[in-house]
N, C-alpha and C positions, 0 to 999 in steps of 0.2 A: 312313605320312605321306610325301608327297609331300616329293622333296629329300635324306630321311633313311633312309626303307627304301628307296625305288627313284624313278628320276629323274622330273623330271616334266617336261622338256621333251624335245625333242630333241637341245639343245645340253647337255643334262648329262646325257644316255647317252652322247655323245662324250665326255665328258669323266670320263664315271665307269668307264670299259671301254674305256683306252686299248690294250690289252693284252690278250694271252690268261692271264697270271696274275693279274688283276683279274679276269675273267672266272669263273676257276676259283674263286678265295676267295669270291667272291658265289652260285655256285651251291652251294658247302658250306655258307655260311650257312644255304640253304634246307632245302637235303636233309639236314642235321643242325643243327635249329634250338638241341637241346639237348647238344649236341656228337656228337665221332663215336662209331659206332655200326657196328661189323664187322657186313657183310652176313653173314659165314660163322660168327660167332661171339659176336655180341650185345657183343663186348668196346668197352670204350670208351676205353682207352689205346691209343694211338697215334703214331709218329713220322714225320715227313715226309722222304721219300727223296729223295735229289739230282735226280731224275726227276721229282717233284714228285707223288709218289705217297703215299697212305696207308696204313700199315705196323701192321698189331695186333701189341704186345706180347704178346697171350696165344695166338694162333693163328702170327703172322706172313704171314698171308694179305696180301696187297697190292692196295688198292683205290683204281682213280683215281674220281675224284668223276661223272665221266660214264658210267661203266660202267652196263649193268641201263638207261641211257635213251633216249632220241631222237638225243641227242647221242655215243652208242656209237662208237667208231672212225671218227669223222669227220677227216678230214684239212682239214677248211676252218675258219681263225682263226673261238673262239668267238664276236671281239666282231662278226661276218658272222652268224653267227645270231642274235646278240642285234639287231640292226637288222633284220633280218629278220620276229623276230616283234613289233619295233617294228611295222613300219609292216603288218602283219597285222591286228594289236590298234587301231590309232589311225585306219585308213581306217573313215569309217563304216561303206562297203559292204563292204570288202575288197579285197582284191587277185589277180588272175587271174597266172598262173604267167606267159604273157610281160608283164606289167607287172612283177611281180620280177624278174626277168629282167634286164628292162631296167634297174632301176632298181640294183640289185644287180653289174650287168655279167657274169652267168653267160656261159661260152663256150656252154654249151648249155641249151635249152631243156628236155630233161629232168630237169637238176640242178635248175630251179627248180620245176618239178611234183613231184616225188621230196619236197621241202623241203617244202611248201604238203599235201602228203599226209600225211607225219610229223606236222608241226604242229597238224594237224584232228582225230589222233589223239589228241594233247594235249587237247583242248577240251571233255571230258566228262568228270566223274570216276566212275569206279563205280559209288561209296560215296554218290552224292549222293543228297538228301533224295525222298521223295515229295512231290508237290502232295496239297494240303489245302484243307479248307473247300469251295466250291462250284467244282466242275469240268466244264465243258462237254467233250464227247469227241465224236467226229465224224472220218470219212474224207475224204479229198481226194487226187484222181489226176490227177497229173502227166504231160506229156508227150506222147508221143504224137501218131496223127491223127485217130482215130475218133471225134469228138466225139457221138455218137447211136445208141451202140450200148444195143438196147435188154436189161435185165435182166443186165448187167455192164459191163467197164472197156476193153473190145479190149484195143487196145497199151500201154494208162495204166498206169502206176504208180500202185497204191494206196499212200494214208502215213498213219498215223492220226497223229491230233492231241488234244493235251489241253492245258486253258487255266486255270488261275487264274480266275474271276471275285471281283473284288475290289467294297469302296463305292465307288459313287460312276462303276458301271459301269465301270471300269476296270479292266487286264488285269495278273495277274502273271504268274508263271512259266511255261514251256509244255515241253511234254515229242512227241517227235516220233522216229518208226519204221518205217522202210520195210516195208511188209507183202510176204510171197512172191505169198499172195493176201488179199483182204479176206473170209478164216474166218472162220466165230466162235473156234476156239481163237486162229486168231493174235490177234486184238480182245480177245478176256477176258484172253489172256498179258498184252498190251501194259496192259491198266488194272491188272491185279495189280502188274506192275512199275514203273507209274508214279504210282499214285495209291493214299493211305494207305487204308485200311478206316474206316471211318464219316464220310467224305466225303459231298455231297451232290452226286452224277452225274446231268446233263443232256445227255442224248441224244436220235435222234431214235428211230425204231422199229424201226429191225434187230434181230432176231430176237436176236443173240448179248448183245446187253446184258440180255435180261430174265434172263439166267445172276445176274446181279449182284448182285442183294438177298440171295443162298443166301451168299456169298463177304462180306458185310457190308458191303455198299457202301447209301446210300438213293439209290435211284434213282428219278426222274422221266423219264415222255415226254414233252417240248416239242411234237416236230413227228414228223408221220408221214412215213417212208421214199417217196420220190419224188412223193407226191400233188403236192405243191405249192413248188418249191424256191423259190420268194420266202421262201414262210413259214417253210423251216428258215432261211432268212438271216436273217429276222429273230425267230426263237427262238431262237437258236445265233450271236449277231454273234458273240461271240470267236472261236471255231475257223473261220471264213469270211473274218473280217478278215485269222487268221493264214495262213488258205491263199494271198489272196491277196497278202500282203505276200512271201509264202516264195516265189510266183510271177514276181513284178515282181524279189525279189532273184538269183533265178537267171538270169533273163532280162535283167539290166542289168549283174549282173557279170561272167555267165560265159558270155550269148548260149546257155545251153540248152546249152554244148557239152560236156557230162556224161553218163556211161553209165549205166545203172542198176547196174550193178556197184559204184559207188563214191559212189552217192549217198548213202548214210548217212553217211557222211563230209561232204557237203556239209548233211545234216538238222546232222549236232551244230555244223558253224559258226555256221548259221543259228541255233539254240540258244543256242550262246554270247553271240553277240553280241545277241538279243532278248534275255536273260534282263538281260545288264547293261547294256540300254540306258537307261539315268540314271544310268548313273556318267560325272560331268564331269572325271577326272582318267585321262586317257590311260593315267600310268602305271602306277595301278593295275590295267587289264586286260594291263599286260605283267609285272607283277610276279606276278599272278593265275594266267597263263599260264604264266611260267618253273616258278611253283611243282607244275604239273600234268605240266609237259614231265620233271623229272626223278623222277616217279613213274611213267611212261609208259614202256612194253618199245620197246624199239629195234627199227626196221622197216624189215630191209634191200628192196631195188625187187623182187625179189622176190615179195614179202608183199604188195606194195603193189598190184598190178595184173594181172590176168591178161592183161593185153596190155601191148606196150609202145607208150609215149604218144607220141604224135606232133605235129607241128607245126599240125593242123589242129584237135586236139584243144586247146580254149582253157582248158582246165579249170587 
């Protein structure tokens, strides 16, 4: 509830995380909803050290609340990340590393890409559910120049996509994955992993999905594989609609200035923020998010990137 679990405006996240010890008490609320809970020992008595540390009685192992997440050894006041993945959560589109930056007043521009990379690792949980009921599935490739290459993608990024179709033509949930190439293993992987068994799959005619019926999926062919793409657009609107909404967002937030190296990272934003797009209460996509951030391993820049980021790069 808005006001009571977490703020709901922005003048009462100031006011609610004046403090990095406000800060810490709200993230233990999360990460031990049913109290504490020894990482090393399952124990759940505990005392708190002048440090401001968590101390088990039955081990004496000592655990600060940030350890094991995003927030790992950060030197920078939590209530800076906590407005951080404020205004994350609350841009419709998002926000590009120099617009936090800026807004934030990092000395440098790779503190705030470093931050916005951490963060997008937050934004998918695992453990989450598969799509069910009627599901469109379909490729779409990003990028690139070759628009007309015939019998594959040139330089395109393939990304499979999967959609919800809901009554009343309406779209739910969607599930989205950077392909190495558009396989048939990588395709069949990608529907096992995102979509339940006795689903009703709407494809067009690539070869890899008629795998699907053996695996317990019921499958239909809508539209045949390149004869005629009007007509997969319009036997297939969800996964088309979602290519191109996923195209205009890359392209308005980030100017395309993204590698393929770390684009999956921008697929689970795009994710996050389609999936809760009707929740009218800002705060709950930052209360959503804190709770996903301290289940999330810590990702020193390192991990993050195999190159380092530069100022050209707007990502």
């Amino acid at each position: 509830m808005a006001g009571v679990d977490y703020p709901g405006t922005y003048q009462e996240l100031l006011s609610w995380f004046p403090d990095n010890q406000a800060c810490i008490d709200y993230l233990a609320s999360l990460r031990w909803p049913q109290g504490f809970s020894c990482p090393a020992c399952g124990g759940s008595e505990c005392w708190r050290t002048r440090a401001g540390l968590w101390m088990c009685r039955s081990c004496n192992r000592k655990t600060s609340v940030t350890a094991g997440t995003i927030f790992d050894r950060t030197r920078t006041p939590l209530s800076t990340w906590f407005a951080a993945i404020w205004f994350v959560t609350t841009q419709r589109n998002g926000v590009s590393a120099r617009n936090l930056q800026q807004i934030l007043g990092f000395a440098s521009y790779e503190t705030a890409w470093a931050w916005l990379h951490k963060i997008r690792r937050a934004m998918v949980r695992p453990d989450r559910d598969r799509l069910s009921g009627i599901v469109e599935v379909d490729e779409a490739f990003l990028g690139g120049v070759n628009h007309d290459v015939f019998g594959g993608y040139g330089d395109k990024v393939p990304v499979s996509i999967a959609v919800e179709r809901l009554s009343g033509n309406t779209l739910g949930r969607i599930r989205l994955q950077m392909l190495e190439r558009a396989g048939y293993n990588d395709i069949v992987e990608f529907v096992e992993r995102c979509v339940e068994p006795g689903s009703l799959l709407r494809t067009d005619g690539h070869g890899a999905y008629l795998r699907l019926p053996a695996l317990g999926y019921d499958h239909r062919i809508v539209a045949l594989t390149g004869r005629n793409p009007a007509s997969a657009a319009t036997e297939l609107p969800g996964v088309h609609r979602i290519a191109s909404l996923l195209k205009r967002w890359l392209l308005g937030t980030y100017h395309l200035g993204y590698s393929p190296a770390h684009l999956p990272y921008y697929l689970d934003e795009f994710t996050f923020r389609f999936n809760r797009r009707k929740s009218r209460r800002p705060g709950m996509l930052f209360y959503r998010l804190l709770q996903q951030a301290i289940a999330t391993d810590p990702h020193p820049l390192h991990e993050l990137t195999t190159h380092e980021p530069d100022k050209t790069d707007f990502t």
